[in-house]
C-alpha positions in Angstrom: -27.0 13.0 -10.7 -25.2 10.1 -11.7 -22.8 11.9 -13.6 -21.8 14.4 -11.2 -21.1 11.6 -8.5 -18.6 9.7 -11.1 -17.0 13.4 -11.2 -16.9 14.1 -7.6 -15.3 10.6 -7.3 -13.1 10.8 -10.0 -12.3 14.0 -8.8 -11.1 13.0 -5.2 -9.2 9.5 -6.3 -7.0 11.9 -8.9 -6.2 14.6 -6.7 -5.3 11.6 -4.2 -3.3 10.0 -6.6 -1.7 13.3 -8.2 -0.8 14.8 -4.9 0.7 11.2 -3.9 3.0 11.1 -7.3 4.2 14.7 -7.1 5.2 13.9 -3.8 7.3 10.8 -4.8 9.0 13.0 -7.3 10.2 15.6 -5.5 11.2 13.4 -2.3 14.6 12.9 -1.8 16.7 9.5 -2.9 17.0 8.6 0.8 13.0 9.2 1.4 12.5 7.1 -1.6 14.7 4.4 -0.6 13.0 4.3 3.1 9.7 4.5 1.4 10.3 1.8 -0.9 10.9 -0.4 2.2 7.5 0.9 3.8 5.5 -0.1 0.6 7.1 -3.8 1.3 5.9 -4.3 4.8 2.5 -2.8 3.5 2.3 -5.2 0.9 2.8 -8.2 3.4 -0.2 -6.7 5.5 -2.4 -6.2 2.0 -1.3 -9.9 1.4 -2.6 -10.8 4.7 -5.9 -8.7 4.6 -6.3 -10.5 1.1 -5.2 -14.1 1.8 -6.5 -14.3 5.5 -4.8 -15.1 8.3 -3.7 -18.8 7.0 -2.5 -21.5 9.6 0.3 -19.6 11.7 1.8 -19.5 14.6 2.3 -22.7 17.6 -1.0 -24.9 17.2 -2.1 -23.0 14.6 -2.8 -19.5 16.4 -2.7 -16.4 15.2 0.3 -14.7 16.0 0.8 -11.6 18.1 2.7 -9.5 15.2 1.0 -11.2 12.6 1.4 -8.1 10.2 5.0 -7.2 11.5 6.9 -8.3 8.2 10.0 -9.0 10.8 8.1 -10.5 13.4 5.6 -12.5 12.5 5.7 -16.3 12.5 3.2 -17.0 9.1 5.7 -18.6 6.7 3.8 -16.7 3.8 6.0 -14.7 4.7 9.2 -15.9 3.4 7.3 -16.5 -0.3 6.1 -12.6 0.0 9.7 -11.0 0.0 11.4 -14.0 -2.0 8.7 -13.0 -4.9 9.3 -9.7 -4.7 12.6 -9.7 -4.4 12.6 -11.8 -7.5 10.0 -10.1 -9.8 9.5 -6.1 -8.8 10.8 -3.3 -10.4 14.3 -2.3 -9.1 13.0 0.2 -6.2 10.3 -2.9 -4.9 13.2 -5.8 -5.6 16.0 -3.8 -3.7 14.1 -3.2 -1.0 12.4 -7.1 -0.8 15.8 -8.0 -0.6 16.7 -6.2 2.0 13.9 -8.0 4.1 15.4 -11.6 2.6 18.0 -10.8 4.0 16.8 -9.4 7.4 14.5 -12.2 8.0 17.0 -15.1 6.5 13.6 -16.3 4.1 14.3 -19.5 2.2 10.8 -21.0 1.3 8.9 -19.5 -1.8 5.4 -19.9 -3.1 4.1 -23.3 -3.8 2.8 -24.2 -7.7 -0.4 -23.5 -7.2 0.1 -20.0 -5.7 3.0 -19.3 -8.3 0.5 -20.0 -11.1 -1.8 -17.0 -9.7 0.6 -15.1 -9.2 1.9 -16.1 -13.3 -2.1 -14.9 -14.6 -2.0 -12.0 -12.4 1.6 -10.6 -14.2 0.5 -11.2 -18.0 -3.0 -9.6 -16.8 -1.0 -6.8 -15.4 1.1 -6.6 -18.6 -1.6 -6.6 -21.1 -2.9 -3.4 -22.7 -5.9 -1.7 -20.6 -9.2 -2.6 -22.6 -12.8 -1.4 -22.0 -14.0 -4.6 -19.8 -17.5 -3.9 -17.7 -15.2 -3.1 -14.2 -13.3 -0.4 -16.5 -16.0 1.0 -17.9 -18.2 1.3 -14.9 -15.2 2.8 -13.3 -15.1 5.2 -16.1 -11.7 4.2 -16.8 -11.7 3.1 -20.5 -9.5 4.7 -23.1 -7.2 6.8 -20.9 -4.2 8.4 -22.1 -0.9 6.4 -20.9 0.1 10.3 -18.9 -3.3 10.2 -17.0 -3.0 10.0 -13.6 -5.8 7.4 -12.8 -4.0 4.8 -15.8 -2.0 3.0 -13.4 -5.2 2.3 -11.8 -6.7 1.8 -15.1 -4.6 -0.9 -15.9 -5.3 -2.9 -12.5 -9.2 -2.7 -13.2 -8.5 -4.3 -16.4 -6.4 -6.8 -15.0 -9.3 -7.6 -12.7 -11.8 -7.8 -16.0 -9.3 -10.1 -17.9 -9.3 -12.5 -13.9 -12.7 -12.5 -13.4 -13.6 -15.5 -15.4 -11.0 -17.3 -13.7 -12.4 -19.4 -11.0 -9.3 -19.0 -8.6 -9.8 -15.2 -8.7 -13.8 -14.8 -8.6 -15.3 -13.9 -4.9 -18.0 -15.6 -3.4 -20.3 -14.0 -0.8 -20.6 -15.8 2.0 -23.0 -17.7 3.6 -25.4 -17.1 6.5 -25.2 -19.8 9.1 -27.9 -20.1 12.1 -26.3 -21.4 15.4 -29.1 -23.0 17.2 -29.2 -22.5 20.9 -31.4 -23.5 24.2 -33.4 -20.3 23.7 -33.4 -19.5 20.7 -30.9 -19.4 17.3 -28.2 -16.5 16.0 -27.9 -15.9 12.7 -24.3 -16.2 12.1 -22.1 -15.1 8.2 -19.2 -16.8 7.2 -17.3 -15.6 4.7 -16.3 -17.0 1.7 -12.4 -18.4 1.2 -10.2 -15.6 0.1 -9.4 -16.3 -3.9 -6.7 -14.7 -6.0 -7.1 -11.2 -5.3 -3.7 -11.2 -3.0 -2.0 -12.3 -6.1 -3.1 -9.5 -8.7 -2.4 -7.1 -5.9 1.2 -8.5 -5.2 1.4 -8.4 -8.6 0.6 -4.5 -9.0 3.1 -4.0 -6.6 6.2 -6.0 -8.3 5.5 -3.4 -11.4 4.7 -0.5 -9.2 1.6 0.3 -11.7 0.1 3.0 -8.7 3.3 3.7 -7.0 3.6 3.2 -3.0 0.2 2.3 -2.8 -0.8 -1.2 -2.1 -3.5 -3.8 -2.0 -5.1 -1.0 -4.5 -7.8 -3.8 -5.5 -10.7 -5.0 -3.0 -11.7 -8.5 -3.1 -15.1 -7.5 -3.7 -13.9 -6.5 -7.3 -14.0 -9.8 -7.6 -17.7 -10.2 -6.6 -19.7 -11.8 -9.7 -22.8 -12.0 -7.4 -22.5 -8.2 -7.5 -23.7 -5.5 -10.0 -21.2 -3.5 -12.0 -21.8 -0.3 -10.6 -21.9 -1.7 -6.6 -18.1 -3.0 -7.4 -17.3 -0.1 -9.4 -18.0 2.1 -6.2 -16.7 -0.4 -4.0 -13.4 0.0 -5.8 -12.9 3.2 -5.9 -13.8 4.2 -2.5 -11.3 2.1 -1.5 -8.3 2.7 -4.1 -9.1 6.3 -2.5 -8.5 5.8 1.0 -5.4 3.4 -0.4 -3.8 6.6 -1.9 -4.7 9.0 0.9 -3.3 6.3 3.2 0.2 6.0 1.1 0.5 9.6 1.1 0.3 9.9 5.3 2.7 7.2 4.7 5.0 8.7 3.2 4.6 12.6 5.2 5.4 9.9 8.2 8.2 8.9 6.7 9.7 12.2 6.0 8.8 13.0 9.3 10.8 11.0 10.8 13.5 10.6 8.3 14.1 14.2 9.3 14.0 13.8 13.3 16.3 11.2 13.1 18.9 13.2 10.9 18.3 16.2 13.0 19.4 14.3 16.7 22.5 12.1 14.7 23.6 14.9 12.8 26.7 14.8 15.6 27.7 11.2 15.0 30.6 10.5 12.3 29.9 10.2 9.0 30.5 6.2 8.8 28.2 5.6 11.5 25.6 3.5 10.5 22.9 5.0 13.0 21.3 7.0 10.5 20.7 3.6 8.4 19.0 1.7 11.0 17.2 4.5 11.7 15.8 4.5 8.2 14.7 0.7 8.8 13.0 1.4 11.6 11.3 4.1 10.4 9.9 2.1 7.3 9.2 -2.0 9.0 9.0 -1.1 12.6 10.2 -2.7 15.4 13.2 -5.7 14.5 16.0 -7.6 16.3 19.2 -7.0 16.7 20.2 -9.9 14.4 18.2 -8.4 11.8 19.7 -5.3 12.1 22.8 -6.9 11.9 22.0 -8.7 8.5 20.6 -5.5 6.9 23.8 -3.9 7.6 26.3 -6.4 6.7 27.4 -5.8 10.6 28.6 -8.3 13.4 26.4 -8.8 16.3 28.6 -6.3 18.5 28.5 -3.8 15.2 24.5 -3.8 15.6 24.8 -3.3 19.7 26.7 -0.4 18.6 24.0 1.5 16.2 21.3 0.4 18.7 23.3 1.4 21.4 23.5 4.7 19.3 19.8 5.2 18.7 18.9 4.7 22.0 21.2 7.4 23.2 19.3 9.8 21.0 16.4 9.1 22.4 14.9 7.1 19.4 14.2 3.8 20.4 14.1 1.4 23.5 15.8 -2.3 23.9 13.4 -4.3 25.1 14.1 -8.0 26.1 15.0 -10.6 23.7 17.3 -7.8 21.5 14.3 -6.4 20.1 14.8 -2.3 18.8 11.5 -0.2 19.2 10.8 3.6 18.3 10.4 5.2 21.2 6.6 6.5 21.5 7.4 9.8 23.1 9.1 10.8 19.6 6.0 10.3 18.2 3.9 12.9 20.4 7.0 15.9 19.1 4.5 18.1 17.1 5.1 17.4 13.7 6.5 20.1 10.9 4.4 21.7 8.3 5.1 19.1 5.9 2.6 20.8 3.2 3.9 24.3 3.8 7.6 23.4 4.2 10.1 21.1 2.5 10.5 18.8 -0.6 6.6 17.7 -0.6 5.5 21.8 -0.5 6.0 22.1 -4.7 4.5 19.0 -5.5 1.2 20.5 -3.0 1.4 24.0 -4.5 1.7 22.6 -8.6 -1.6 20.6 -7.6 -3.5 23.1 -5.5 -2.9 25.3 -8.3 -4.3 22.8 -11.3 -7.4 21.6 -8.6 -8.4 25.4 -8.3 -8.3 25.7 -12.3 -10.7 22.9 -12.5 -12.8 24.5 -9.4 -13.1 28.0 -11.4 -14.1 26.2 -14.9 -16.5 23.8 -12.8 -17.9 27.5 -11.6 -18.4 28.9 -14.3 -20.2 25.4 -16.3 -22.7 25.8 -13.5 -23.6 29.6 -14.6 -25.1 28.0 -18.0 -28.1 26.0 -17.3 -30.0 24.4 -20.8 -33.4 25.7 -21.2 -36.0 23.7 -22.6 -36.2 25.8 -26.2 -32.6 24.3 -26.5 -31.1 27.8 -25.9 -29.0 28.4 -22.8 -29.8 31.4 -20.4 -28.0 32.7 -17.6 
């Protein structure tokens, strides 16, 4: 039984992951450029989720955009985008870049955080080896064309971490709160430890492309049995690829609206670009705009001015650009029947349903206890 339930999950995560890279191929070089910005602002909320919430905001509260890469007030920030703009692969560093530049960030990592981040790359660059998390994972000795080595290699940078004690997990501790009455039993969890950096890290190199924060922090939990983080990693590098992939249908999505209602603006209008931004960070400012585009503050009115026009976005108060929610309810396109993402689905349907009929016909054959088999 154990065997057929590391199938079934090996199963799901590499059809998530294969239906998530043919899609990347076949996308166009403006879907991958608006994507690439997407996977940027994702990796500042994975950052967030990994790091907590840190001391932000006036007094120390949390503020209200807190995972809005443009709009938050956490300084992390500024070190996020200046690392990556520094240390990913061209795609990643073009597009971190861009949000340098949006958000005017000056202030990078501090020593300590820049020598996680340091462990995290060599781990990252060193050749996959059968550690205990790899194994259990049932990712040891994969071929460097399988589609789960990517995800392979992040395991083993996890294995090589562990021993580090910046990157192991605790598990928390149960307080009791004592009251009139009587007392609640109240967890608090442990400090976050270095799993933020391996997963920023994973990111720079694009090792599982557009997905982020691929690695749970309780990979890192030593006070846990192999196969309990085994499963709790895989469930979740699961619903990260499934979740890249809605990502990036979204994007298409509205790629695709938004050429459809400029298509009768000039071709040097630079609508359809700040369209693209909005489409992968979300709501900004006018400034920003302005510094993504290389565009004088009246140049950015214009585009927004533009956009709103077309029904796109709002302009709220305070010069910030919104999509407009009503485009959002437009019933979406067949994007698995239709368009660039329909031959990467149909190549992968196809190879899925020659694993189903071989699986089919394994199950025809059972052993028999003379050591004969029998229909």
């Amino acid at each position: 039984m154990a065997i057929a339930m590391t199938f079934t999950d090996h199963t799901s995560l590499g059809y998530a992951l294969g239906r998530l890279a043919g899609a990347i191929r076949f996308a166009s070089p403006e879907i991958r450029k608006v994507a690439s910005l997407a996977t940027v602002a994702d990796a500042w909320r994975a950052y967030r989720r990994d790091a907590g919430a840190g001391d932000v905001g006036p007094a120390h509260e949390a503020s209200a955009d807190a995972l809005s890469i443009l709009l938050t007030e956490d300084p992390r920030r500024d070190a996020v985008v200046l690392w990556l703009a520094a240390h990913g692969e061209p795609p990643i560093a073009d597009a971190a870049t861009v949000v340098v530049r949006m958000v005017n960030a000056t202030r990078g990592f501090e020593a300590d955080a820049l020598a996680l981040l340091n462990a995290a790359q060599d781990a990252v660059a060193q050749v996959p080896a059968g550690g205990r998390l790899t194994r259990a994972c049932g990712l040891a000795n994969l071929g460097p064309d399988h589609p789960l080595q990517g995800l392979a290699r992040a395991t083993a940078a996890v294995d090589s971490l562990i021993t580090t004690a910046d990157f192991a997990e605790g598990h928390g501790d149960d307080a009791i709160l004592p009251l009139p009455s009587r007392s609640i039993r109240h967890y608090i969890a442990s400090e976050p430890a270095g799993c933020w950096a391996l997963n920023l890290a994973l990111v720079a190199r694009d090792a599982v492309p557009s997905v982020t924060g691929v690695i749970p922090r309780t990979a890192f939990r030593l006070d846990l049995e192999d196969t309990e983080r085994s499963a709790a990693l895989i469930d979740h590098s699961s619903h990260a690829a499934l979740g890249a992939f809605s990502e990036l249908e979204r994007v298409e999505t509205m790629v695709g609206r938004g050429r459809d209602v400029l298509a009768g603006l000039s071709r040097n209008a630079r609508a359809r670009d700040a369209w693209g931004l909005i489409v992968a960070i979300g709501p900004l400012r006018r400034i920003q705009l302005a510094r993504a585009l290389g565009l004088s503050r009246a140049g950015a009115d214009i585009q927004a001015d533009a956009l709103a026009r077309a029904g796109l976005v709002t302009l709220a108060a305070g010069g910030r650009i919104q999509p407009t929610q009503r485009q959002l309810l437009v019933e979406q396109p067949a994007i698995l029947e239709d368009g660039p993402l329909a031959l990467a689905t149909a190549d992968l349907d196809e190879s899925m349903a020659d694993i189903d009929r071989l699986l089919e016909r394994s199950r025809c054959f059972v052993p028999a206890s003379g050591g004969s088999d029998r229909r």
